[in-house]
DOPATI-543355 format. One record per residue (C-alpha): residue in one letter; chain; x, y, z; residue number from 1. Coordinates in steps of 0.05 Angstrom, whole numbers, m for minus. Example, Ala and Ser with C-alpha at 12.3 -4.5 7.8 and 13.67 -1.06 7.14 Angstrom:
2
<site lofi="A" papa="A" X="246" Y="m90" Z="156" lumba="1"/>
<site lofi="S" papa="A" X="273" Y="m21" Z="143" lumba="2"/>
***
This chain:
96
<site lofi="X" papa="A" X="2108" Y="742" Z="1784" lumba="1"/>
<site lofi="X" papa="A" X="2038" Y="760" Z="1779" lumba="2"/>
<site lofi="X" papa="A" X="2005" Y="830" Z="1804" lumba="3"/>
<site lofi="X" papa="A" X="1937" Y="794" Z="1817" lumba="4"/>
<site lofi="X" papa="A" X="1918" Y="800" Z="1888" lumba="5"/>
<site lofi="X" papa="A" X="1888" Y="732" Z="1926" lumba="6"/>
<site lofi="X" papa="A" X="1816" Y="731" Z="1961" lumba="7"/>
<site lofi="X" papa="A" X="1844" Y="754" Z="2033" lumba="8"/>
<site lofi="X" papa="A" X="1869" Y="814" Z="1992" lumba="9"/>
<site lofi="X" papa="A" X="1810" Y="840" Z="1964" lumba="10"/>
<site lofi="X" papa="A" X="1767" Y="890" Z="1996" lumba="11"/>
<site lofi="X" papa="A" X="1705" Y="865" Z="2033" lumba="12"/>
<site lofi="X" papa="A" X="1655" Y="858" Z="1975" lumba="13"/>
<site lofi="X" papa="A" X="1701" Y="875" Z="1925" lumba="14"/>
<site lofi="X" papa="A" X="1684" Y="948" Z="1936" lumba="15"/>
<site lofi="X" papa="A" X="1723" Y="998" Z="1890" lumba="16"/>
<site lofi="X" papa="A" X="1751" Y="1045" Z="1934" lumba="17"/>
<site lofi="X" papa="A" X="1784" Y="1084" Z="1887" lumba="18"/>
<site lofi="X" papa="A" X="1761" Y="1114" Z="1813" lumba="19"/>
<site lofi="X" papa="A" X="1798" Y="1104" Z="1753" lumba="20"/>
<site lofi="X" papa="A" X="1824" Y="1038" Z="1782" lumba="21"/>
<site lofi="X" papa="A" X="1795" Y="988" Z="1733" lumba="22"/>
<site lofi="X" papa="A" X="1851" Y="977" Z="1681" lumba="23"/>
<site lofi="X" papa="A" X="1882" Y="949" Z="1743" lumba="24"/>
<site lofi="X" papa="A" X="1842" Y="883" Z="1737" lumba="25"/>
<site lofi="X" papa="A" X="1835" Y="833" Z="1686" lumba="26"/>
<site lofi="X" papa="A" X="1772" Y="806" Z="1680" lumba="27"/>
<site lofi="X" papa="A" X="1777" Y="777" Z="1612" lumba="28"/>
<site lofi="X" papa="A" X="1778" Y="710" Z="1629" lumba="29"/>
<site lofi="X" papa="A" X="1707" Y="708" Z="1657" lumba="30"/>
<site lofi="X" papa="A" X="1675" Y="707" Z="1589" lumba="31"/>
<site lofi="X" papa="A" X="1651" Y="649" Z="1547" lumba="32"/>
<site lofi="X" papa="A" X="1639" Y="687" Z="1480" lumba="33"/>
<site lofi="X" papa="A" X="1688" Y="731" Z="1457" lumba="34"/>
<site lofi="X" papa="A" X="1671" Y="782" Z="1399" lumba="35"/>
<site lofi="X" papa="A" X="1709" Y="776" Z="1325" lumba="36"/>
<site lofi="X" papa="A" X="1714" Y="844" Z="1282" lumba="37"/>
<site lofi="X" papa="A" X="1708" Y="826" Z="1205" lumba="38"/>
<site lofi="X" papa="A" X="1756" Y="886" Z="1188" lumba="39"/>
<site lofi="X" papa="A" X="1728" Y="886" Z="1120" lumba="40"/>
<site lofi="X" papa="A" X="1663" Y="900" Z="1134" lumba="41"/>
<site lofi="X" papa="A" X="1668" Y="947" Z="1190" lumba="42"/>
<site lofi="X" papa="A" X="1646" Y="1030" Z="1176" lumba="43"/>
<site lofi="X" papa="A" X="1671" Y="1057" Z="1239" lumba="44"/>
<site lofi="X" papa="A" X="1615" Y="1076" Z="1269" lumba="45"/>
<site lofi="X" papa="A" X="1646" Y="1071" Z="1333" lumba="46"/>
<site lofi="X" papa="A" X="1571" Y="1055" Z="1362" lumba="47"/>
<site lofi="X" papa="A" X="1606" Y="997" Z="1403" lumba="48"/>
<site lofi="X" papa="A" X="1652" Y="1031" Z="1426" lumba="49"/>
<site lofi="X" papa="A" X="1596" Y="1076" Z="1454" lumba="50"/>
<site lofi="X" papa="A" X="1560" Y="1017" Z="1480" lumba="51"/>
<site lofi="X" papa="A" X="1614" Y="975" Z="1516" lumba="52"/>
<site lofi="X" papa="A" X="1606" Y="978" Z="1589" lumba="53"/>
<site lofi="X" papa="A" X="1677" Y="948" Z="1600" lumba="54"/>
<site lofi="X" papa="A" X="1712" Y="1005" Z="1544" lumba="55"/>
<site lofi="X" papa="A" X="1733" Y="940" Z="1519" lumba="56"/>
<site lofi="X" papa="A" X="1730" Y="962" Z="1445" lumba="57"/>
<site lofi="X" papa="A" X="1803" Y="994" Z="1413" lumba="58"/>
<site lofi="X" papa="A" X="1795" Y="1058" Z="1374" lumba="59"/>
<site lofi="X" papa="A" X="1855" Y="1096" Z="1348" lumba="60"/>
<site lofi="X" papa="A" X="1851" Y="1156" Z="1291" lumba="61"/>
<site lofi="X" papa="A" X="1769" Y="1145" Z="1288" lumba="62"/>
<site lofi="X" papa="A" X="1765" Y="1079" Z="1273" lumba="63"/>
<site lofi="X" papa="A" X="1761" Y="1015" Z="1307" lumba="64"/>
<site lofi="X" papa="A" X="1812" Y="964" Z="1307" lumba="65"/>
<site lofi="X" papa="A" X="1795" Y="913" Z="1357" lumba="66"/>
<site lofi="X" papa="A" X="1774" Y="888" Z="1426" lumba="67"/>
<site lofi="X" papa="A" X="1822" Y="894" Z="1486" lumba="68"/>
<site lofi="X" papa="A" X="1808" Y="825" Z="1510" lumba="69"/>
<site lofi="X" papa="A" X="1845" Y="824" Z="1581" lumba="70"/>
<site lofi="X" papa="A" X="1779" Y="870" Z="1604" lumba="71"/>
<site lofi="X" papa="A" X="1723" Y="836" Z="1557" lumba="72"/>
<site lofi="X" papa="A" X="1674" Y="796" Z="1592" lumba="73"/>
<site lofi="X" papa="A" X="1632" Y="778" Z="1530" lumba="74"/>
<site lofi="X" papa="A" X="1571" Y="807" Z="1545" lumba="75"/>
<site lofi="X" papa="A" X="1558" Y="813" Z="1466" lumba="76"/>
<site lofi="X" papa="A" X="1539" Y="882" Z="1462" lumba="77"/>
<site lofi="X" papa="A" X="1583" Y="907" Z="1409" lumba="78"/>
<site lofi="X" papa="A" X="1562" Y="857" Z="1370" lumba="79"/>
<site lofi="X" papa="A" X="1489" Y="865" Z="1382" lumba="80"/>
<site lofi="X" papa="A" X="1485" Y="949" Z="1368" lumba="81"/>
<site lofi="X" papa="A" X="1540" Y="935" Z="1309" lumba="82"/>
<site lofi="X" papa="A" X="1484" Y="956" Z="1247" lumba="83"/>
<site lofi="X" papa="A" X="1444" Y="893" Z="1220" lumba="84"/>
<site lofi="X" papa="A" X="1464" Y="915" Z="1140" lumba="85"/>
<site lofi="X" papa="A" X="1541" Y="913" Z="1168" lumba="86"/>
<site lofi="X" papa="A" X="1544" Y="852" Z="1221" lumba="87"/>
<site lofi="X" papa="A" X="1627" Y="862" Z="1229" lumba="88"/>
<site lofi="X" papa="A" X="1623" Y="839" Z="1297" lumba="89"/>
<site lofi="X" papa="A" X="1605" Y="770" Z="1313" lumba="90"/>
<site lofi="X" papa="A" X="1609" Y="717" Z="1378" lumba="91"/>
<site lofi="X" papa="A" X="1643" Y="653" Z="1385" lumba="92"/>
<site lofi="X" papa="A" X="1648" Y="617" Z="1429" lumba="93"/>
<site lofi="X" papa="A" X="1713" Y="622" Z="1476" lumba="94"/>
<site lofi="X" papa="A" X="1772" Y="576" Z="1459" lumba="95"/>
<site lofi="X" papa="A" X="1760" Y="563" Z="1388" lumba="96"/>
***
């Protein structure tokens, strides 16, 4: 069974009315473009994970592994601060 709530569930306005609440809800499947690490050419920078206004980017021991893409909403970010020499992060389009 799922834990998402319906519309009559929701607070008016979809106000948070608690912090620290937003792992709670998966907005993932909003997006249309999902980012795609190239592994090989990433140099851990971590200046994504800096930038993503969802925390949507997976770092573990300093480097950065991935995209946790239950909470991405493809705003393309990452990939747009990701250095122009390096490029590891890309768009495509979602469902391909």
């Amino acid at each position: 069974m799922s834990n998402l709530k319906n519309w009559k569930e929701l607070t008016p306005g979809a106000v948070i009315e608690e912090a620290g609440n937003a792992a709670e809800y998966v907005t993932g499947g909003w997006r249309t473009y999902r980012p795609v690490l190239d592994e090989e050419k990433c140099i851990h920078c971590l200046t994504c994970w800096i930038s993503c206004p969802d925390t949507a980017v997976i770092v573990r021991d300093e480097k950065m592994t991935g995209f946790d893409y239950d909470h991405c909403k493809g705003c393309g970010v990452c990939a747009d601060v990701c250095p122009k020499k390096v490029q590891a992060i890309s768009m495509e389009q979602e469902g391909k």
